[in-house]
N, C-alpha and C positions, 0 to 999 in steps of 0.2 A: 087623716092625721099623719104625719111627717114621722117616720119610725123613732128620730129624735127628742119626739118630744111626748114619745112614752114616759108614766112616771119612773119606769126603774132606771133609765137612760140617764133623765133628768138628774135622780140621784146619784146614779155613778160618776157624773162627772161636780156633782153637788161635793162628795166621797172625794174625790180624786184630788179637787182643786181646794178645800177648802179643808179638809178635815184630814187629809193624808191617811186615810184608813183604808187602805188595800186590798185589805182579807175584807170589810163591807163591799167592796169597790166589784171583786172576783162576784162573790156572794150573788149583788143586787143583777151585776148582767148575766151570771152563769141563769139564773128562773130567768129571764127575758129570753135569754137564745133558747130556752128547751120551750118557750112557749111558740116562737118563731120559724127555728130550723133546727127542733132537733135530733145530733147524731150529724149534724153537718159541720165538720173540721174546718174549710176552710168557708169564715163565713167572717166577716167585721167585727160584731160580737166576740170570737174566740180570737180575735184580734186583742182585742182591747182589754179582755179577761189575761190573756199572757202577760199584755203593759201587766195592768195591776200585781198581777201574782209577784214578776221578774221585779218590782221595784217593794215589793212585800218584801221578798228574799234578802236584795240588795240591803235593805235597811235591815235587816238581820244578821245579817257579816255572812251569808250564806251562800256564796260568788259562784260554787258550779250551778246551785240551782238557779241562780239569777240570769246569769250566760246563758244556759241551756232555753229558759222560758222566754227570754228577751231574743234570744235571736230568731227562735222559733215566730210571737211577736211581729218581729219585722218581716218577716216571710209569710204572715198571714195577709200581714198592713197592704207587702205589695200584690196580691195577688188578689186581693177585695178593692182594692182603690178605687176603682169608679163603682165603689157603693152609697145609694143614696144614705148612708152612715156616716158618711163624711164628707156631705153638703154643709153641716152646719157648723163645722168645726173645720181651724185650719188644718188639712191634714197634710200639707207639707213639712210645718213645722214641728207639728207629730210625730212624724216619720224621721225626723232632724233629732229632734228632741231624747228620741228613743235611741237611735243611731250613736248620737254623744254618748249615753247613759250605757249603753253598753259597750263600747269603748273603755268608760270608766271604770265597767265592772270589770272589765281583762285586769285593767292596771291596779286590783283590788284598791282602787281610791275609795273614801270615805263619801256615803249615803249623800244625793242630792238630788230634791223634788224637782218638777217642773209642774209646771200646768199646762190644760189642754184650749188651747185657745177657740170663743165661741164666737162664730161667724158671725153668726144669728142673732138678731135683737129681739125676740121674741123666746129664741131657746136661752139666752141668756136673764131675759126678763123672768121664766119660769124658774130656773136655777137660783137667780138670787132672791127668789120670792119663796124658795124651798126652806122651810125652817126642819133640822133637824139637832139631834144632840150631838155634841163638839164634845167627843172624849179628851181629855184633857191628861190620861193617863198615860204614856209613852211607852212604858214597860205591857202594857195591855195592849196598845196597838201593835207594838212589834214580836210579842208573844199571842196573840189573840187568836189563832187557831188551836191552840193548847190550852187557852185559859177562859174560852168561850164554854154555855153551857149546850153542854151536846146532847141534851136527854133525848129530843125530838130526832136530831140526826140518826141516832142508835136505836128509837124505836121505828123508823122509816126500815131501817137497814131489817132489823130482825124483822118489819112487814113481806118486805122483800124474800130475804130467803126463805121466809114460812112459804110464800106464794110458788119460788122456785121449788121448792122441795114437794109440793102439792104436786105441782105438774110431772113429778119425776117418776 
């Protein structure tokens, strides 16, 4: 199978292009990279995780951190290029795309999407055959790491340090 057309893949860019939900977008590929490579910085994955975060921020009026993860972004973008990650997807206009957007974010200009364009008539066939829920609430999308329910997140973490602290 094409690493593209993993389901969480499928979904991020389901996320990305359709539902402009960013923090799901980080979310679905940050478990995909830990499943694949993880602890590996520069990998396509933590490419495309940066996109999302830096256009999370951007649409939050939140511009150092948007700068800061977008540019980082583009210096994963170049440095994975010839990843089969971005056989199915145009990644020139990606890498354009990103480029303009962080541009914009210097000139603290006002939030604008783009989409990732899909090479693939098959990874595209997958994606629009993907039915998910289309949050329709805006104030949730753009505050959604604050207003998400973290029970799970907090009891992973407290699994965690119990486990460090064992070892100690």
């Amino acid at each position: 199978m094409h690493p593209t057309f993993h389901p969480n893949f499928v979904q991020f860019l389901k996320e990305f292009n359709e539902t402009y939900d960013y923090f799901e977008c980080h979310e679905v590929l940050e478990e995909y990279w830990k499943e694949v490579a993880p602890r590996r910085k520069v990998h396509p994955l933590t490419a495309l995780i940066l996109v999302s975060t830096g256009m999370y921020h951007w649409r939050r009026g939140n511009f150092i951190g948007a700068i800061k993860t977008t540019s980082t972004s583009i210096d994963r973008l170049i440095e994975s290029s010839n990843s089969p990650f971005f056989e199915t997807i145009n990644y020139e206009k990606l890498l354009e795309d990103v480029t303009t957007s962080l541009k914009l974010m210097k000139n603290a200009s006002t939030f604008q999407p783009f989409t990732i364009q899909i090479t693939d008539k098959n990874l595209l066939t997958l994606v629009n055959n993907l039915k998910i829920d289309n949050c329709t609430d805006l104030h949730f999308l753009i505050h959604k790491h604050m207003l998400r329910d973290r029970s799970e997140i907090l009891k992973e973490r407290e699994k965690s340090k119990k486990r460090r602290d064992e070892r100690l």
